[in-house]
LOMI-125541 format. One record per residue (C-alpha): x, y negated, z; residue in three letters. Coordinates in steps of 0.25 Angstrom, whole numbers, padded with zeros to 4 digits, always signed. Layout:
# LOMI-125541
XYZala;...
***
This chain:
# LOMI-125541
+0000+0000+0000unk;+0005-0014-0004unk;+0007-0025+0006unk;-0006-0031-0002unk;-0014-0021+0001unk;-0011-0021+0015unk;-0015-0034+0016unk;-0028-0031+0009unk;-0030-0020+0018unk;-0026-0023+0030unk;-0024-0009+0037unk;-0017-0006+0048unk;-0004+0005+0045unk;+0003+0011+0055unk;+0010+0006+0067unk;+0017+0017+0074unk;+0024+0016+0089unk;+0035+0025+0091unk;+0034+0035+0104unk;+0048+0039+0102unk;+0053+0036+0116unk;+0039+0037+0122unk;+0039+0053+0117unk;+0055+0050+0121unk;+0051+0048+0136unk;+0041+0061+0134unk;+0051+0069+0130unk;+0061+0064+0140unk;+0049+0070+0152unk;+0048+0082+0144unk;+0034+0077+0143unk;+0032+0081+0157unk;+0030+0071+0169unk;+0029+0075+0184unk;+0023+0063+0193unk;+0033+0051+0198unk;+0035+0052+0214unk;+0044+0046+0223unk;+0053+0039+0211unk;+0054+0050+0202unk;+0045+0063+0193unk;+0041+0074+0200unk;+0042+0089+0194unk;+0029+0092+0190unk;+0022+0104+0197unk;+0009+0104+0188unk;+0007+0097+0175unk;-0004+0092+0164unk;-0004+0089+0148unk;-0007+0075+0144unk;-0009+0074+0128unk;-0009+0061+0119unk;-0021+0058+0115unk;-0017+0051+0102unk;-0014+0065+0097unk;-0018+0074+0109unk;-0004+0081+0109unk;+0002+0085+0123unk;+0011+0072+0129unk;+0014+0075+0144unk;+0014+0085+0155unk;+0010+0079+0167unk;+0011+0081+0183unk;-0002+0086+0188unk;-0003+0079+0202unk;-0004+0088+0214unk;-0008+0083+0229unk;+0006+0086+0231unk;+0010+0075+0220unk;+0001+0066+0227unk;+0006+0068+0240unk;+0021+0065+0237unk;+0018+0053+0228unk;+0009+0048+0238unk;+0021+0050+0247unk;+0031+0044+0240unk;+0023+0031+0238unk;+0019+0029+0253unk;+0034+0032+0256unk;+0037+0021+0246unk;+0026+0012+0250unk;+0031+0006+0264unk;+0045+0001+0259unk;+0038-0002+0245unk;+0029-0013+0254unk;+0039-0019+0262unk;+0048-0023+0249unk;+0047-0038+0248unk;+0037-0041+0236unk;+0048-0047+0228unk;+0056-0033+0229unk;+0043-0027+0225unk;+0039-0038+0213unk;+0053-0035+0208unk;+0050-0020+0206unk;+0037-0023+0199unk;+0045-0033+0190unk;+0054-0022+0187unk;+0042-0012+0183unk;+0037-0023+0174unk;+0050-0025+0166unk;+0052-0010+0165unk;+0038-0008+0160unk;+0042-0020+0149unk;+0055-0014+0147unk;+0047-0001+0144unk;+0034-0005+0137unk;+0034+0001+0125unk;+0038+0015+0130unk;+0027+0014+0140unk;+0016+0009+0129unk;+0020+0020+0120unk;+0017+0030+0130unk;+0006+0026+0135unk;-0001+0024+0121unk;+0004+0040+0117unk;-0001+0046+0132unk;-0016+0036+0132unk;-0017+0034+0119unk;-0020+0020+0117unk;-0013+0012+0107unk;+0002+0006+0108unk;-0003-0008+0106unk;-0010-0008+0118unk;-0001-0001+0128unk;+0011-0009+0121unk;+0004-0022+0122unk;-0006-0022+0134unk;-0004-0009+0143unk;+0013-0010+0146unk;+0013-0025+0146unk;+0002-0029+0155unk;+0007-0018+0165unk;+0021-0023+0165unk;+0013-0037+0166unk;+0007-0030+0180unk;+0019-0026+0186unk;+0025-0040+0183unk;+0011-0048+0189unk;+0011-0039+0200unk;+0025-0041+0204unk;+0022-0054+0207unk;+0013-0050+0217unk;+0022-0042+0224unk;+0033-0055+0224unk;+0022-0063+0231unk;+0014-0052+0238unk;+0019-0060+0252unk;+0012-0073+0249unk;+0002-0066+0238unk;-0005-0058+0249unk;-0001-0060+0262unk;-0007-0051+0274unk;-0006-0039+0264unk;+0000-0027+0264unk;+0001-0014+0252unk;-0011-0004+0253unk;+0001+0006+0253unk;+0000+0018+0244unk;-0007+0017+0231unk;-0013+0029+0224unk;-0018+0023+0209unk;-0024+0031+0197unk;-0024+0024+0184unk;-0033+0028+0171unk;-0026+0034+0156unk;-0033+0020+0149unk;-0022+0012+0153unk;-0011+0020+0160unk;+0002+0011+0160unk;-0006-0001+0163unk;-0016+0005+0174unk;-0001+0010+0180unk;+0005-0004+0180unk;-0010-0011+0186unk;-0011-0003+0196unk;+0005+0000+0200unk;+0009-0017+0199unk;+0001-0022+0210unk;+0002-0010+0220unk;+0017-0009+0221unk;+0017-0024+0220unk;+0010-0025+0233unk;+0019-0014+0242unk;+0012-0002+0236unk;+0015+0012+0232unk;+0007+0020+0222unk;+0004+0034+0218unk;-0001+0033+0204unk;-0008+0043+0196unk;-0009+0039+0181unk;-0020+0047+0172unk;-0018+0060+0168unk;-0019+0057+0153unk;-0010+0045+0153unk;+0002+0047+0164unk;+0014+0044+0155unk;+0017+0029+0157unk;+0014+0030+0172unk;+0025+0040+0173unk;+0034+0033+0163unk;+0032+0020+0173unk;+0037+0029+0183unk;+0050+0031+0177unk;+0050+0016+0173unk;+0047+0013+0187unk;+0059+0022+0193unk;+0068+0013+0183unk;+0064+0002+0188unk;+0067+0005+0201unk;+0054+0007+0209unk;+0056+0013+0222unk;+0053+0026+0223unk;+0037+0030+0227unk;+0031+0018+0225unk;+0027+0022+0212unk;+0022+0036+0212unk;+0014+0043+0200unk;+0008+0054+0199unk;+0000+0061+0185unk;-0011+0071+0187unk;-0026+0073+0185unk;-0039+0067+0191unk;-0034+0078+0204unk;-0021+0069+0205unk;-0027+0055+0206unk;-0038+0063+0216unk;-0026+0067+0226unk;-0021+0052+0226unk;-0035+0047+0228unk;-0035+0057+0240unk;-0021+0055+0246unk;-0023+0051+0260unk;-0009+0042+0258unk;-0015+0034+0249unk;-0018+0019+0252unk;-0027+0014+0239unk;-0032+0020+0226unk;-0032+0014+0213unk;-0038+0019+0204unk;-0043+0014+0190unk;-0051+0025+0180unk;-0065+0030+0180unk;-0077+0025+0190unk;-0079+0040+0193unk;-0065+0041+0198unk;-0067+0029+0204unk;-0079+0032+0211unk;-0072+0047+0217unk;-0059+0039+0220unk;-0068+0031+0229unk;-0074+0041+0236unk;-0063+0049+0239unk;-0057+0036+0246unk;-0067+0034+0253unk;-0063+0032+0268unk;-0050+0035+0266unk;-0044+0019+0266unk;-0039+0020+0253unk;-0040+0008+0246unk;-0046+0009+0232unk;-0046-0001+0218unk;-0055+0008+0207unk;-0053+0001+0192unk;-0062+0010+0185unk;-0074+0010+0174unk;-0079-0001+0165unk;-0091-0004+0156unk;-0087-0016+0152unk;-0095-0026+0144unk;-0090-0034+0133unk;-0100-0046+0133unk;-0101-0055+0120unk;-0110-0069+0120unk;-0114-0074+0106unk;-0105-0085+0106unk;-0094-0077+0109unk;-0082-0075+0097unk;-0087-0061+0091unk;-0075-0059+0084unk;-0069-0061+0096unk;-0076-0053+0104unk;-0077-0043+0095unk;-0060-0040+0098unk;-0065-0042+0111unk;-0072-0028+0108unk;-0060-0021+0102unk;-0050-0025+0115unk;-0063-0020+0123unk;-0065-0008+0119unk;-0055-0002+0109unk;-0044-0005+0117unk;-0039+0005+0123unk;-0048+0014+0115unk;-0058+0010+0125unk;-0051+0017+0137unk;-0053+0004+0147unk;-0061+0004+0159unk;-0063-0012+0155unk;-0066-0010+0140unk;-0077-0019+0137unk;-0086-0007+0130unk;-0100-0012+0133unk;-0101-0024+0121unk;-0113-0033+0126unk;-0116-0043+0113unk;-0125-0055+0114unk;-0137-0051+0104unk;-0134-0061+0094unk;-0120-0057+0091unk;-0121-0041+0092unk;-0124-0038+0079unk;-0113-0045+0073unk;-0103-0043+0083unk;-0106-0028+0084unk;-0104-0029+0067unk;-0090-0037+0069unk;-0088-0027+0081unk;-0089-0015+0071unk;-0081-0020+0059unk;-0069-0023+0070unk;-0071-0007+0075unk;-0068-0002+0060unk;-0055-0010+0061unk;-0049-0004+0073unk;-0039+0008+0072unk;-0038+0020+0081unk;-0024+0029+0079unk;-0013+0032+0085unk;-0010+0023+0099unk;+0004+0023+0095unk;+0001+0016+0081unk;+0002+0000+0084unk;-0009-0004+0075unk;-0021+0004+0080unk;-0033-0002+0088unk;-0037+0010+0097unk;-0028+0025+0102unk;-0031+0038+0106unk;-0041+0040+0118unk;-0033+0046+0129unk;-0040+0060+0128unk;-0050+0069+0123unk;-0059+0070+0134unk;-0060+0053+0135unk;-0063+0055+0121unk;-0074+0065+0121unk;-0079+0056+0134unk;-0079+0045+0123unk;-0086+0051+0112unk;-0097+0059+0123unk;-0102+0045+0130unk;-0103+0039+0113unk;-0110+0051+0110unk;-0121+0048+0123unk;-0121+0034+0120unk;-0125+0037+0103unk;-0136+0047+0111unk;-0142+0035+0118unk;-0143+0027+0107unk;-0131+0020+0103unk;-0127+0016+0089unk;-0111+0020+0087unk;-0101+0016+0080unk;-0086+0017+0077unk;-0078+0014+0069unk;-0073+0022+0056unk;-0058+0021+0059unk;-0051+0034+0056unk;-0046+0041+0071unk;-0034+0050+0072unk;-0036+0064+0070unk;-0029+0067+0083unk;-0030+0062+0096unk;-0040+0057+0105unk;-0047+0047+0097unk;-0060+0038+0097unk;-0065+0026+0088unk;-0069+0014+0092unk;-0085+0014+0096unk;-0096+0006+0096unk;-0109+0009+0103unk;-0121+0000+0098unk;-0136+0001+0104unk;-0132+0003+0118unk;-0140+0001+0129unk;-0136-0003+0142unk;-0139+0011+0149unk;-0134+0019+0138unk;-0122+0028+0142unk;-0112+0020+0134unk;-0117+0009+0140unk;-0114+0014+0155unk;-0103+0022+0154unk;-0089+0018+0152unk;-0084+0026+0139unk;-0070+0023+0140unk;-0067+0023+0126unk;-0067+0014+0113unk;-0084+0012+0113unk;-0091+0000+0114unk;-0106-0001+0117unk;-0116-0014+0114unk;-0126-0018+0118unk;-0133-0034+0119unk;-0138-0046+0125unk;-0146-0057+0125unk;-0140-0067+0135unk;-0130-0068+0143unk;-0138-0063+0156unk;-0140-0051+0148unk;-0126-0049+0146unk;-0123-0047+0160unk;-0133-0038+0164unk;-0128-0030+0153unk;-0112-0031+0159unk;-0117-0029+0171unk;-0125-0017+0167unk;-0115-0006+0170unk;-0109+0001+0182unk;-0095-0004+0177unk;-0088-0017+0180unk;-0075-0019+0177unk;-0076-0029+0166unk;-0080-0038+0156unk;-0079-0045+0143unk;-0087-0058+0139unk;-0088-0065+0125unk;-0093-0080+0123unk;-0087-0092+0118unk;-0092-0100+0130unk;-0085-0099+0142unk;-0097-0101+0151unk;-0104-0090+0146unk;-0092-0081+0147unk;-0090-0086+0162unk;-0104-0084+0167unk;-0107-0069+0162unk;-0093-0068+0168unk;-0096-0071+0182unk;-0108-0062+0181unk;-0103-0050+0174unk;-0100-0038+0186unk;-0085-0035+0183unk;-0071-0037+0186unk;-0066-0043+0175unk;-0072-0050+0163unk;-0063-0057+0151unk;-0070-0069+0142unk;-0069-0069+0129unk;-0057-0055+0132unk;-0058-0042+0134unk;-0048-0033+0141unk;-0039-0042+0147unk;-0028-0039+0159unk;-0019-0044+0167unk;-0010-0040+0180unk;-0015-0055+0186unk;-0030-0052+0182unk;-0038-0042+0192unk;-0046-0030+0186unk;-0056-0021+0190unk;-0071-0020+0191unk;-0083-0019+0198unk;-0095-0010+0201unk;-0089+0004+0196unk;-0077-0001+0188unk;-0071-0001+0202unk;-0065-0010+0212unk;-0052-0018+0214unk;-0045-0027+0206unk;-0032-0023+0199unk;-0022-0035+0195unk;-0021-0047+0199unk;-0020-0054+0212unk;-0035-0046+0216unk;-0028-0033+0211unk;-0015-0035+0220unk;-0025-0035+0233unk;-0029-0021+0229unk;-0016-0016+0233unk;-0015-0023+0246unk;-0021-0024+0260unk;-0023-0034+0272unk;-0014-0032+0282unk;-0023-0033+0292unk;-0033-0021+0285unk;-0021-0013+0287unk;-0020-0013+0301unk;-0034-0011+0306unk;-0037+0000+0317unk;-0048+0009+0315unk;-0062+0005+0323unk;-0064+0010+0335unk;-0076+0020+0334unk;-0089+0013+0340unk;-0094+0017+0353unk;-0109+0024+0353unk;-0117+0017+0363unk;-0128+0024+0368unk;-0141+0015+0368unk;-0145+0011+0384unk;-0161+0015+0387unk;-0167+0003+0394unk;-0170+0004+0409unk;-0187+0007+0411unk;-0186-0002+0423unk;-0182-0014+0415unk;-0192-0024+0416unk;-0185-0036+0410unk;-0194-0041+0397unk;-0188-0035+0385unk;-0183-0044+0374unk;-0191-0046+0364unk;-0187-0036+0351unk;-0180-0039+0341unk;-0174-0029+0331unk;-0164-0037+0321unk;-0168-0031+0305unk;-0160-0031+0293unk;-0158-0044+0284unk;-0160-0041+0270unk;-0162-0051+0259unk;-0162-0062+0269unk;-0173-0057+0278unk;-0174-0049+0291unk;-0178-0034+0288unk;-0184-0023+0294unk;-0175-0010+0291unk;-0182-0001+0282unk;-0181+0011+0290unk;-0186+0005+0304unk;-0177+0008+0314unk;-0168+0000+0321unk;-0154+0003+0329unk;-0151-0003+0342unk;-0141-0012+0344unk;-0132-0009+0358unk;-0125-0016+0368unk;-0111-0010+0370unk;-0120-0005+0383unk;-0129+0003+0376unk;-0140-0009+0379unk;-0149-0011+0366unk;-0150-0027+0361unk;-0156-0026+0349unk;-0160-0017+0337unk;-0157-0019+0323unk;-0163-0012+0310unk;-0159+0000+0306unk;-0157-0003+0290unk;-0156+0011+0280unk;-0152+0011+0265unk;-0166+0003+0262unk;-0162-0008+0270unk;-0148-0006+0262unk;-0153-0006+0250unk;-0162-0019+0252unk;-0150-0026+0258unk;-0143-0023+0246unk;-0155-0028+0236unk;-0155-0040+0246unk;-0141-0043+0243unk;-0143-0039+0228unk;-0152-0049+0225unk;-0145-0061+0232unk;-0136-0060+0220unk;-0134-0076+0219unk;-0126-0076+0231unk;-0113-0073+0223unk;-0118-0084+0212unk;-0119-0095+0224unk;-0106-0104+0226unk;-0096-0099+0235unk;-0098-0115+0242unk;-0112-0109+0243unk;-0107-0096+0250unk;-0099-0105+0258unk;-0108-0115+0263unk;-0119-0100+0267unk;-0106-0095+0274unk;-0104-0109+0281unk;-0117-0109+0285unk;-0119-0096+0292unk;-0107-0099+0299unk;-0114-0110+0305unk;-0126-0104+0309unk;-0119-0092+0316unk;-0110-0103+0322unk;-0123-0108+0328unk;-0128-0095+0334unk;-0115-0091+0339unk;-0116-0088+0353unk;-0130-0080+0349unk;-0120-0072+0340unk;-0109-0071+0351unk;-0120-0065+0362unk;-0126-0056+0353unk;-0110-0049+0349unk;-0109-0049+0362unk;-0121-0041+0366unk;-0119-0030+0355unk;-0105-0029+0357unk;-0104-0032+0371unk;-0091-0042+0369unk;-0087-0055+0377unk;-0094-0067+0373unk;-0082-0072+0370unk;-0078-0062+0358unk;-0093-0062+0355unk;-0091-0078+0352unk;-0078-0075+0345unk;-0083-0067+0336unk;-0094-0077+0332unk;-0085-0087+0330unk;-0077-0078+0319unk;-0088-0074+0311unk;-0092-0089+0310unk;-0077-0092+0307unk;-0077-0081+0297unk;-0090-0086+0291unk;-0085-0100+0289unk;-0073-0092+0283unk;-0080-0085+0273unk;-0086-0097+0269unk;-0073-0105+0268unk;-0069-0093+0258unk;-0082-0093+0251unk;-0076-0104+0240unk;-0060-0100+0242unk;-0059-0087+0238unk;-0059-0089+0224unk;-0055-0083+0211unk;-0041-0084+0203unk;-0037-0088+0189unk;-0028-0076+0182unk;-0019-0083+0173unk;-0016-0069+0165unk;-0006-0070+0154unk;-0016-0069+0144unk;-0023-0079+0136unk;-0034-0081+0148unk;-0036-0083+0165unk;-0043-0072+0172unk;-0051-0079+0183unk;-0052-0070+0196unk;-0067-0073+0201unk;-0070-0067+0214unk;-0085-0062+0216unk;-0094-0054+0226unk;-0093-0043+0225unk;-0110-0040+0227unk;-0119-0034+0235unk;-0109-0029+0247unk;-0113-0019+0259unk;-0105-0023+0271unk;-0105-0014+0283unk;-0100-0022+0296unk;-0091-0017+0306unk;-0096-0014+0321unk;-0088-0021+0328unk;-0089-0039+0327unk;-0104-0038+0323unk;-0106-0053+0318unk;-0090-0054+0314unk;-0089-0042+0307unk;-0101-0044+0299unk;-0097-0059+0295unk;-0082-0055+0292unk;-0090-0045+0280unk;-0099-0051+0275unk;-0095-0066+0276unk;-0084-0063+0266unk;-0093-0056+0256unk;-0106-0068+0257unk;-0095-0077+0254unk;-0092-0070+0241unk;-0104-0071+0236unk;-0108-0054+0240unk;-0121-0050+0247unk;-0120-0041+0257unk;-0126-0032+0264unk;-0120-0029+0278unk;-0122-0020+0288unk;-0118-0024+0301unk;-0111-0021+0313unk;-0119-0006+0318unk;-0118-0009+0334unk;-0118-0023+0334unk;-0128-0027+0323unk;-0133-0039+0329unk;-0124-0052+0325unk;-0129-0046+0309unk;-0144-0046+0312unk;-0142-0061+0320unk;-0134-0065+0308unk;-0145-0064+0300unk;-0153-0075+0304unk;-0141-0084+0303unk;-0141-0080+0289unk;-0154-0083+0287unk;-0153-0098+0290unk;-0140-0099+0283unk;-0143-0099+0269unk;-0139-0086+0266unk;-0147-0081+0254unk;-0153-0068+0257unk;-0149-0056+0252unk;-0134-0062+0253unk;-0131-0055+0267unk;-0140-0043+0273unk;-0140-0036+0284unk;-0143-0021+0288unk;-0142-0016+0301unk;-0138+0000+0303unk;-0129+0011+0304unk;-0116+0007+0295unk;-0116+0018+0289unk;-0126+0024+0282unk;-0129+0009+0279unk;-0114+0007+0273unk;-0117+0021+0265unk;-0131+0014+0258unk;-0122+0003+0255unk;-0111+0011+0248unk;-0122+0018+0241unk;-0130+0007+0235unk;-0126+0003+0220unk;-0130-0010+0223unk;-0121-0013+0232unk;-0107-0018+0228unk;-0095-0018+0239unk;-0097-0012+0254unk;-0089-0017+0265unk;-0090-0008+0277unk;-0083-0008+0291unk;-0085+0001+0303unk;-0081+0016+0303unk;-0072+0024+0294unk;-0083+0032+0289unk;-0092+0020+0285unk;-0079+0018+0276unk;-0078+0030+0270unk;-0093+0032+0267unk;-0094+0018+0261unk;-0082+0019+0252unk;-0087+0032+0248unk;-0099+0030+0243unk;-0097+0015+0237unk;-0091+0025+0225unk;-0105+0025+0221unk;-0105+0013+0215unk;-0089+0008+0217unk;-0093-0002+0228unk;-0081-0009+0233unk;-0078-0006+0246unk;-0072-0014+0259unk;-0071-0004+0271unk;-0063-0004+0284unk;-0061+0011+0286unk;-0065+0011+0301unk;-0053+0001+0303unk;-0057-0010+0312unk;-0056-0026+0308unk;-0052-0037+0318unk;-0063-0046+0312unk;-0059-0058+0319unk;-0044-0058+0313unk;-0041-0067+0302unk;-0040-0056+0292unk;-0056-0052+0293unk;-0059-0062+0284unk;-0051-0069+0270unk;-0049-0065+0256unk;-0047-0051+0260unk;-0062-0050+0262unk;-0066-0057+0252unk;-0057-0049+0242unk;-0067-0040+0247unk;-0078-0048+0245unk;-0077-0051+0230unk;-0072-0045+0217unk;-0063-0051+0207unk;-0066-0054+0193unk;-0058-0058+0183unk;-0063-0064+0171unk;-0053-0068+0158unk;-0055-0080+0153unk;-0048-0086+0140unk;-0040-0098+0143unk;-0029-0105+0136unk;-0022-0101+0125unk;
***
């Protein structure tokens, strides 16, 4: 063909990478890896057979990971760990700078491996996987040069355990290694078992670079393997990002054991375009949403919602783009899509299309030819879809776009919001207004403007709702991997005495008081509990004062429609939060020596620490006020064409158990923090001592309050704390008293990913100064990160 006709043509030829010394490095491991422990590879005692999936041929043998395996890397890390935190930051940052300059140093050699064992193309582990993790590593050094200043009053968590997915292997390495190990920690890392190559070829890079010996620790295996470090009782915190099921098992089996936990998992992205946004624009918007990576990102934005008046023509321009992308070898420069990493993906791919055409969706792909061999799937559109279908719900994880319409912008985000998932999302408009309003409403962690698929080691990620929780990156993601200084001393509680109820003597012929059973507060009125009973309410002498209701999982679930319903509260103005706070500080201030009296009667204290304790949970109510406007977001300033503003919001409806011991304090110190947010809460306070909650009702009710923000619902902890952790409408519980309460709540939050605060039976001081700040209120929001162009 003449150079003529090339140009009349305009196809692509090929654009070959050599593997020469990736297949090198294989030959030099005799294709055969055991696990990295302790500085250096292990002998392997069991193995398994990893195949390329450009061409399913036999790559590597593999370390299976026995309990054994775990324990010893587990070993070496904690045996690291201690002199690995008390490095001086700088000594630390200087380690990451040297991991960063070997990875540059190494980049192509670690791109072509990583496209040959995921099969993804070499353009994007070249240009997007190697450099943004050596881009983390270097960020994240920074972090540890300023961890002194950056984050005082904090120390590591300790031993990491952290399982990473095959979608993104080297990159997923290099988020979750950077900001642990820049923060004092050591890790146990267990890479996927389809895509285990660049994790163990970091290890050899590592050891060069002069890493201490345990700090990193990397062992390969199957779902069994990342179970046994999941279960390690030497195991301080789980990372985890993959599937939701995982995710949901992985919470479960940590339940109670005080491991902490961040879950990155499953999205269902929507991909929102407004009439007036560019179309041709957008419409590359599509192919970096969807196609990249053949689809194989938990973010992908595969659920295409297009304002009615474009969709016809944007799914036409949408089509014609499909027939130009090229699927082939990942190591070829000039195709658009790879291999998917293996058959079973494939067949899961092909299976959820096939139920999606069933339910009535129209499907396209595009006639472009597909290699004979290999694990290969073309680019898909899914037209007709309706919101409940199948392909609409569930994540695919593959190169497949569904669409589906609006009418207004309302419309749009009930549609985004219409989904289980919520990790990101992608709006289109060529006003910025418009952009920024369905921003604030759409429920996920981040959303880019204008942008698809944008990331950055200064620019937090994760989701919301069952795309996990925790933030990974950024300032947000370096608090996942440290803890308050004063958490990490606490004592267990001591165990609460029973006090037998005392009969009242028959010859007592003093007039009775008159009767007064304090009831529930639920949507801003006093309620009588559904079930009709009521619990007494002892002196420390066994003397009844009082009776309060006995609320149930109606009650519950009232209190939780209550709280649902008072959504405006996260849209008022934090000076509006403010001002409520300021106010119900006053009026509590008012009735202070009423308060004082009645702590004292339950609890049977001095007067003097009764008083005392008022006067905190006034001081801590003017506090949370003051904070109501202070604790802001940030602006990223990634080194992209763009800022990312890091906007902190409630976190929703949240179920807050109170702790028994400081009845008014306690429940102030938890709930204080999340009304200022903007969260609604329902609470349930203090079991033995329940009166200073059901007297603070009527101070709420003239302190302007709206109702449904804060209710209340006396009771048994627990099986109140379990109705919570049930209910899907619920979003967060926070819950302080026995170790068991901690365990049952963490457990069965899994059913809906419900962010958890607990103290596992371990008491508070809640007058020290560390009861209250930006620690809680960390707590008390999630971040979300939204790109926005700016600049040039």
């Amino acid at each position: 063909m003449s150079i003529a006709e090339h140009f009349d043509d305009m196809s692509y030829g090929l654009s070959p990478e050599s593997d020469a010394e990736a297949r090198a490095w294989l030959a030099r491991h005799n294709h055969s890896f055991g696990h990295y422990i302790a500085g250096g590879f292990t002998t392997p005692d069991a193995s398994f057979q990893t195949f390329e999936p450009a061409t399913g041929k036999p790559l590597a043998q593999l370390a299976r990971g026995s309990a054994a395996d775990v324990d010893a890397a587990v070993a070496a890390a904690r045996k690291a760990q201690t002199a690995w935190a008390k490095l001086p930051g700088p000594a630390r940052a200087r380690h990451l700078y040297a991991l960063a300059r070997m990875i540059q140093r190494h980049a192509r050699l670690i791109a072509v491996v990583e496209a040959i064992d995921n099969g993804k193309p070499i353009r994007e582990t070249r240009d997007i996987d190697v450099p943004l993790a050596a881009r983390h590593f270097t960020h994240h050094a920074g972090w540890a040069q300023l961890q002194a200043t950056a984050f005082p009053d904090h120390v590591p968590v300790g031993v990491i355990g952290q399982i990473i997915p095959w979608n993104f292997p080297f990159l997923m390495l290099a988020w979750k290694l950077a900001p642990a190990l820049a923060l004092g920690n050591t890790v146990v890392l267990k890479p996927a078992e389809y895509t285990s190559l660049t994790a163990l070829l970091f290890a050899e890079l590592a050891a060069a670079a002069g890493l201490p010996a345990g700090v990193v620790n990397i062992v390969t295996g199957e779902g069994d393997t990342g179970a046994l470090l999941v279960d390690h009782p030497d195991i301080d915190k789980i990372a985890f990002t993959g599937s939701t099921e995982v995710g949901r098992l992985i919470r479960q089996r940590t339940a109670g054991t005080g491991k902490s936990l961040t879950l990155e998992l499953g999205g269902k992205s929507p991909f929102i375009v407004f009439d007036d946004a560019d179309v041709d624009g957008a419409v590359e918007g599509v192919v970096d949403a969807i196609w990249f990576n053949q689809g194989q990102v938990c973010c992908a934005g595969s659920r295409l919602l297009l304002q009615e008046g474009i969709a016809g023509d944007f799914i036409r321009r949408l089509k014609r783009r499909m027939e130009t992308l090229r699927v082939g070898s990942p190591l070829d420069k000039s195709i658009d899509m790879g291999a998917i990493v293996a058959p079973v993906q494939a067949e899961r791919i092909r299976a959820l299309v096939a139920q999606g055409v069933a339910e009535g969706a129209s499907l396209y792909q595009a006639a472009i030819d597909l290699p004979a061999n290999g694990c290969f799937y073309p680019p898909t559109l899914l037209t007709d879809v309706q919101p409940a279908n199948v392909v609409a719900q569930e994540e695919i994880f593959g190169p497949v776009a569904v669409t589906m319409t609006f009418r207004t912008p309302d419309e749009a985000v009930q549609l985004a919001n219409h989904s289980r998932y919520g990790l990101s999302a992608s709006i289109w408009s060529e006003s910025i207004s418009l952009a920024l309003q369905v921003a604030a409403k759409v429920e996920a962690g981040v959303v880019w403007v204008n942008a698809t698929n944008l990331f950055d080691a200064a620019v937090g990620f994760g989701g919301r709702k069952e795309s996990g929780f925790g933030r990974e990156g950024g300032r947000e993601g370096a608090y996942e991997y440290l803890k308050p200084k004063a958490m990490a001393g606490r004592k267990p509680r001591p165990v609460q005495p029973q006090i037998a109820a005392r009969t009242a003597s028959a010859s007592d012929f003093a007039v009775p008081a008159i009767d007064r059973t304090a009831k529930l507060f639920i949507g801003g009125k006093q309620a009588r509990p559904d079930g009709n009973y009521s619990r007494p309410v002892l002196t420390p002498k066994g003397a009844v004062i009082a009776e309060v209701g006995e609320g149930n999982r109606k009650d519950i679930r009232n209190a939780v429609a209550a709280a649902r319903k008072a959504d405006a509260w996260a849209n008022t103005t934090a000076h509006n939060r403010a001002q409520v706070l300021y106010y119900i500080a006053e009026n509590l201030s008012a009735r202070a020596t009423e308060f004082a009296a009645r702590i004292s009667a339950m609890t049977g204290r001095t007067t003097a620490k009764a008083d005392a304790e008022v006067e905190a949970s006034i001081d801590r109510l003017f506090s949370y006020a003051a904070w109501a406007d202070k604790y802001e977001g940030t602006v990223h300033n990634p080194p992209l064409r763009g800022v990312a503003l890091a906007m902190n919001e409630p976190v929703g409806v949240v179920g807050v158990i109170c702790p028994p011991e400081a009845p008014l304090l306690g429940l102030i110190s938890l709930t204080a923090p999340l009304i200022a947010m903007g969260n609604r809460v329902v609470a349930v306070p203090s079991a033995p001592h329940p009166l200073s909650a059901t007297d603070f009702y009527s101070v709420l009710e003239t302190s302007d309050l709206p109702d449904g923000v804060l209710n209340i619902v006396t009771g048994e902890p627990q099986p109140l704390a379990e109705a919570l952790a049930t209910h899907a409408d619920v979003d967060a519980i926070w819950a302080f008293g026995t170790e068991a309460l901690s365990e049952a709540v963490e457990r069965l939050s899994a059913s809906n990913l419900k962010r958890t605060f607990v103290d596992h039976g371990r008491l508070t001081d809640w007058h020290y100064p560390s009861a209250e700040g930006a620690d809680w209120l960390r707590h008390a929001t999630e971040v979300k990160n939204i790109w926005i162009p700016y600049g040039v």
